[in-house]
C-alpha positions as CSV (number, residue, x, y, z in Angstrom):
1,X,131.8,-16.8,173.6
2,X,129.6,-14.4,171.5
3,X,129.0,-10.7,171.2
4,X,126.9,-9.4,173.7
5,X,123.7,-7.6,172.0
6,X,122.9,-4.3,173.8
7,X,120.0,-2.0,173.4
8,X,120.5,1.2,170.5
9,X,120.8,4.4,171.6
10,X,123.0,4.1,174.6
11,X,125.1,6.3,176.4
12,X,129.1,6.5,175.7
13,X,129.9,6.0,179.1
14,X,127.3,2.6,179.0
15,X,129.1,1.3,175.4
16,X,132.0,1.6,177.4
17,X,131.2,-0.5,180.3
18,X,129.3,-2.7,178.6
19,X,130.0,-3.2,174.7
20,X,132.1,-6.9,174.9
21,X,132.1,-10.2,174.3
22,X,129.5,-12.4,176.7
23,X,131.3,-13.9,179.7
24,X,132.8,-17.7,180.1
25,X,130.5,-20.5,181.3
26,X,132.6,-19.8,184.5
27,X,130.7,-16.5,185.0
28,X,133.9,-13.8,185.8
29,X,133.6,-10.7,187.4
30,X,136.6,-9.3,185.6
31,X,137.3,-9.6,182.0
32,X,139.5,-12.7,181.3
33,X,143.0,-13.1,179.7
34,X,143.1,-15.6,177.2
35,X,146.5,-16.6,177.1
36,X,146.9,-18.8,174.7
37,X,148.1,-19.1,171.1
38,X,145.3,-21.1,169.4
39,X,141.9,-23.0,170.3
40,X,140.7,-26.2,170.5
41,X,137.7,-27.4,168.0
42,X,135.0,-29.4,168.8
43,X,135.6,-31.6,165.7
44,X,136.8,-31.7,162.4
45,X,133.8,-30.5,160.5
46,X,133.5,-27.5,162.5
47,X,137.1,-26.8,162.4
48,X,137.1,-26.5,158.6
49,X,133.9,-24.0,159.0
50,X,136.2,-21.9,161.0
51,X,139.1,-22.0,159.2
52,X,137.7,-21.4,155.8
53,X,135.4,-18.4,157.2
54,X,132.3,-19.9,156.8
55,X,131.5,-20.4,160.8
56,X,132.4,-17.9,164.1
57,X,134.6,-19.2,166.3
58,X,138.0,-18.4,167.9
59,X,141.0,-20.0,166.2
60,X,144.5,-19.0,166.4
61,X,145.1,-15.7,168.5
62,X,147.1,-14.1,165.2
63,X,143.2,-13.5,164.1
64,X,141.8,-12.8,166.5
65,X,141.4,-13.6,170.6
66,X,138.8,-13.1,173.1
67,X,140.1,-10.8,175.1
68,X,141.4,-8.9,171.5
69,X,137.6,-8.9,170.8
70,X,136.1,-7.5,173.6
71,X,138.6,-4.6,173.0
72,X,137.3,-4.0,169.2
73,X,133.8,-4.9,170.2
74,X,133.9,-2.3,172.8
75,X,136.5,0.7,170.9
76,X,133.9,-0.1,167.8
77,X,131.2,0.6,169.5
78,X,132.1,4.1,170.8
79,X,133.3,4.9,167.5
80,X,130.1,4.0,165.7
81,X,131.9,1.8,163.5
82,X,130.5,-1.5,162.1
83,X,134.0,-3.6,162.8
84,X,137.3,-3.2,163.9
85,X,140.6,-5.1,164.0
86,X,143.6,-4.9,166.3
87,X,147.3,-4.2,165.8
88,X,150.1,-4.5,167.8
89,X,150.7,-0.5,167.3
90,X,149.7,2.3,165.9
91,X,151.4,2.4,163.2
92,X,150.4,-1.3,162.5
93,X,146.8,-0.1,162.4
94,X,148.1,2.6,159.5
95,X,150.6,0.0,157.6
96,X,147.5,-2.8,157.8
97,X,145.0,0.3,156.3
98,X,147.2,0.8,153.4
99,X,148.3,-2.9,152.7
100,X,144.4,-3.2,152.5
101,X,143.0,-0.2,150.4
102,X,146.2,0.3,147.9
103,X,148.3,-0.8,145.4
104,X,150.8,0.1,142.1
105,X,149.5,3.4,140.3
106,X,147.1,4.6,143.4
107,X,147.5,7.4,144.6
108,X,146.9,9.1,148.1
109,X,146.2,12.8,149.5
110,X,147.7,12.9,153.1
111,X,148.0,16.3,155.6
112,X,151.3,17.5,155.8
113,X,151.3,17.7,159.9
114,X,150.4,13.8,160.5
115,X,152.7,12.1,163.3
116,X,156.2,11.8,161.6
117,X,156.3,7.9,161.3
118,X,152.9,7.8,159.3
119,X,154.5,10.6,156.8
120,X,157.5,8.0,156.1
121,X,155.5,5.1,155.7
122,X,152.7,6.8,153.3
123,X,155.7,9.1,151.1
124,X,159.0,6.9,151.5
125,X,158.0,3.1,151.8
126,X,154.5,2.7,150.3
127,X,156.1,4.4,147.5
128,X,159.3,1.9,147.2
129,X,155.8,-0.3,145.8
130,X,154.5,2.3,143.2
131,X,152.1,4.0,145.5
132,X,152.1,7.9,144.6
133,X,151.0,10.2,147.5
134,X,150.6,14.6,147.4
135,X,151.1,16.1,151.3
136,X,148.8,19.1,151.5
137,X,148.2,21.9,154.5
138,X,145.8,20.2,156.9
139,X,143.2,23.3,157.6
140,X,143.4,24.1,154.0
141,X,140.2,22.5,152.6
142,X,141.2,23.9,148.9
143,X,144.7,22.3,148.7
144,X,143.1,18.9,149.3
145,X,140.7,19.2,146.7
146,X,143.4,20.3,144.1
147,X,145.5,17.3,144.8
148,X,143.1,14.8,144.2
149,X,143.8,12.9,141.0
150,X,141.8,10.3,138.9
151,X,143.9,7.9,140.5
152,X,143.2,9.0,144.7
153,X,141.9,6.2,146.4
154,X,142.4,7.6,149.9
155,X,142.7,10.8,151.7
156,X,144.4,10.5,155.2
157,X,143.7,12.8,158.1
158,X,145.1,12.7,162.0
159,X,143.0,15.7,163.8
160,X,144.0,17.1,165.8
161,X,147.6,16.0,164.6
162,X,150.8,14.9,166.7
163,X,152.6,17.1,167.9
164,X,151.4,19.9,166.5
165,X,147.8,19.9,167.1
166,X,146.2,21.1,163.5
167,X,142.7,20.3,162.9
168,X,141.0,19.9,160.0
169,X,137.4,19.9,158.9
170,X,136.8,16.0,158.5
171,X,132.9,16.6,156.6
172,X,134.6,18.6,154.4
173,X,137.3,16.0,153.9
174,X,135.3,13.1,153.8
175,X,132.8,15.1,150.6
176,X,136.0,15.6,148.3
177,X,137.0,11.8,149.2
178,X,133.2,11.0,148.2
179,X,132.8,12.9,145.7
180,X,136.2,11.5,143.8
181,X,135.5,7.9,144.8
182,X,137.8,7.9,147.3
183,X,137.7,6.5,151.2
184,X,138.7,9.6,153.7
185,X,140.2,7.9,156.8
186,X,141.1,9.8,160.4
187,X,143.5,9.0,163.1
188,X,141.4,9.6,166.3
189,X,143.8,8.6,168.6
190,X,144.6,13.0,170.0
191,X,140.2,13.4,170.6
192,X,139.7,9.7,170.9
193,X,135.7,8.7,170.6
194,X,134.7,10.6,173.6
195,X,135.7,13.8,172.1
196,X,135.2,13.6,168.4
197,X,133.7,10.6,166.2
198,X,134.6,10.8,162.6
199,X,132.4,8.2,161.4
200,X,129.4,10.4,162.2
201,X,130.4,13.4,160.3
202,X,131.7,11.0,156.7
203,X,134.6,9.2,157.5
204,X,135.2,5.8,156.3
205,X,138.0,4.4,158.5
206,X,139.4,5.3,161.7
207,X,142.5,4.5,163.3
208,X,143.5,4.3,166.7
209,X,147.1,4.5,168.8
210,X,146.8,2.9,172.4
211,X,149.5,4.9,173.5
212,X,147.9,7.9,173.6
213,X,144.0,9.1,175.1
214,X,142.9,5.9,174.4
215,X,144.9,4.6,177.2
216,X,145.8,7.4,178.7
217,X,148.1,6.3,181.5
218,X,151.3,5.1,179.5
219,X,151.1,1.3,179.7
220,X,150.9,-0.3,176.5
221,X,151.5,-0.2,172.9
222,X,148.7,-1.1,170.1
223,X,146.5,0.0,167.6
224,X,142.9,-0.6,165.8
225,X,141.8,-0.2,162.7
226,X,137.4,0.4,162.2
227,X,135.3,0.2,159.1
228,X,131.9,1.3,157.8
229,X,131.4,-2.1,156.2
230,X,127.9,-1.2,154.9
231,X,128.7,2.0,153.3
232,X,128.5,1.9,148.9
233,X,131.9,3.4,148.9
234,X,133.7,0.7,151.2
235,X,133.4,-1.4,147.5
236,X,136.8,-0.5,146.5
237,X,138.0,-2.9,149.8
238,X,138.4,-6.2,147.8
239,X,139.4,-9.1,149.3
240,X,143.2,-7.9,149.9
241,X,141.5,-6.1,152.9
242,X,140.1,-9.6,154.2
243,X,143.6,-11.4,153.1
244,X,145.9,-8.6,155.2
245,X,144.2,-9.7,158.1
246,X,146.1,-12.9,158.1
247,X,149.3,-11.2,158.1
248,X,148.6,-8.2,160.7
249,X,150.9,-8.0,163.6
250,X,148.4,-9.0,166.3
251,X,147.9,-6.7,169.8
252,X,149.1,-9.3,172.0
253,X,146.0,-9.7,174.8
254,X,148.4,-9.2,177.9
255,X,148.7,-5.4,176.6
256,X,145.1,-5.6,175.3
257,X,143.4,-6.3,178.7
258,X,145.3,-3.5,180.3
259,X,143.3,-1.8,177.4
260,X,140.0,-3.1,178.3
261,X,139.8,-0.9,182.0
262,X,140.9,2.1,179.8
263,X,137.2,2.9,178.0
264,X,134.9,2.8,180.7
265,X,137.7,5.8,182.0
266,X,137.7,7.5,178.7
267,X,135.0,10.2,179.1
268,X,136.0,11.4,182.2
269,X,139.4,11.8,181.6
270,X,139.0,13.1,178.2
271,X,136.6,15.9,180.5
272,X,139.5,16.5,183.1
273,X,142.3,17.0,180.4
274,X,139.5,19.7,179.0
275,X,139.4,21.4,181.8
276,X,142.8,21.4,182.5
277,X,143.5,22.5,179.0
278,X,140.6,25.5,179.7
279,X,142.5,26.0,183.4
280,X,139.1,25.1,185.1
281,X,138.6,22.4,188.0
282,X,138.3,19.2,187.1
């Protein structure tokens, strides 16, 4: 199974429907489940292509599954991103970031309003391992740029934020992060792509958290993680980014094609929350 090449300059709504891996030889109306925990090879040449990375082709469902793909294929593609990996949460998708991009001695500028478990993970545990980190006041562009050190290697933003809904101004953000040779990344996962797509106005990395827009109806829990692979900045990912792949925890793809329906749904009921939010008909 292959990605399925689309035309540029499409719609959301279309991206949503249509952005996903090509269907089985068996020609399925709905999306499959691949249940399964690995995949057979056709022989043993091709099989150490695979492994090693130097061929496409489906594996073992820790990195990555068919049905996982058409989800990142298809979330990817509304973000504007250039790839993007599952999790099994949220939070995965933020632990998997950081495992990727940091190390002893870095340091990281994070709002001060970001959902509680990402402030405990970036201040208390990533800095168990050396990892330095400054909160600041997410709509106060100043306070960002004055906690940026020689050492910053990411700035991490969630806008709006959860629970307290704080914006920030993420082409701001993302021109200090630049400008320091740092990566700015944004949890989407309050506007989700039909609302707000940080990639377009200088972010680097987004996040997502199933559990909230994304999904929308309270069904699953999983994460994602998207990259501007292409961009001069996206140097700093060395191959601990590639490596920490192997050890993600994996969205399992009986929550993820729950998932898949959820997209195509997206824009409209990111529009109907608006109005509801505005106290107009939906």
């Amino acid at each position: 199974m292959s990605e399925r090449k689309l035309p540029e300059g499409l719609h959301i709504d279309t991206l949503a429907v249509r952005a996903a891996v090509d269907k089985s030889q068996y020609g399925e109306n709905s999306e499959a489940l691949f249940l399964t925990s690995s995949f057979t090879q056709p022989d043993s040449e091709t099989a150490a292509r695979r492994f090693s990375g130097l061929e496409d082709g489906y594996i073992y469902s820790r990195f990555t599954n068919p049905t996982n793909a058409s989800m990142e294929m298809r979330l990817a593609a509304l973000e504007g991103a250039e790839a993007c990996i599952s999790t099994s949460s949220g939070m995965s998708a933020v632990l998997l970031l950081c495992m990727g991009l940091l190390k002893a001695g870095d340091h990281v500028v994070c709002s001060q309003s970001v959902f509680g478990s990402t402030l405990k993970l970036i201040g208390s545990e990533f800095g168990k391992f050396g990892v330095h980190s400054t909160f600041v006041p997410q709509t106060d562009v100043a306070a960002w740029k004055a906690a940026v050190r020689p050492n910053t290697k990411l700035l991490f933003a969630e806008t709006p934020t959860n629970p307290l809904t704080e914006v920030c101004d993420i082409r701001a953000l993302a021109d200090i992060a630049h400008n320091a040779g740092a990566l700015l990344a944004v949890d989407n996962c309050f506007c989700t792509p039909a609302l707000q797509r940080p990639i377009s106005l200088g972010a680097d990395i987004v996040v997502h958290s199933g559990t909230k827009y994304l999904d929308g109806q309270g069904r699953v829990v999983a994460g994602w993680v998207m990259v501007v692979f292409t961009s001069p900045r996206l140097a700093v990912i060395d191959t601990s980014w590639v490596e920490s792949i192997s050890f993600q925890a994996a969205s399992r793809p009986p929550l993820t094609i729950k998932l898949t329906t959820a997209p195509p749904a997206v824009c409209w009921r990111m529009a109907s929350s608006c109005c509801g939010w505005l106290g107009r008909p939906g």
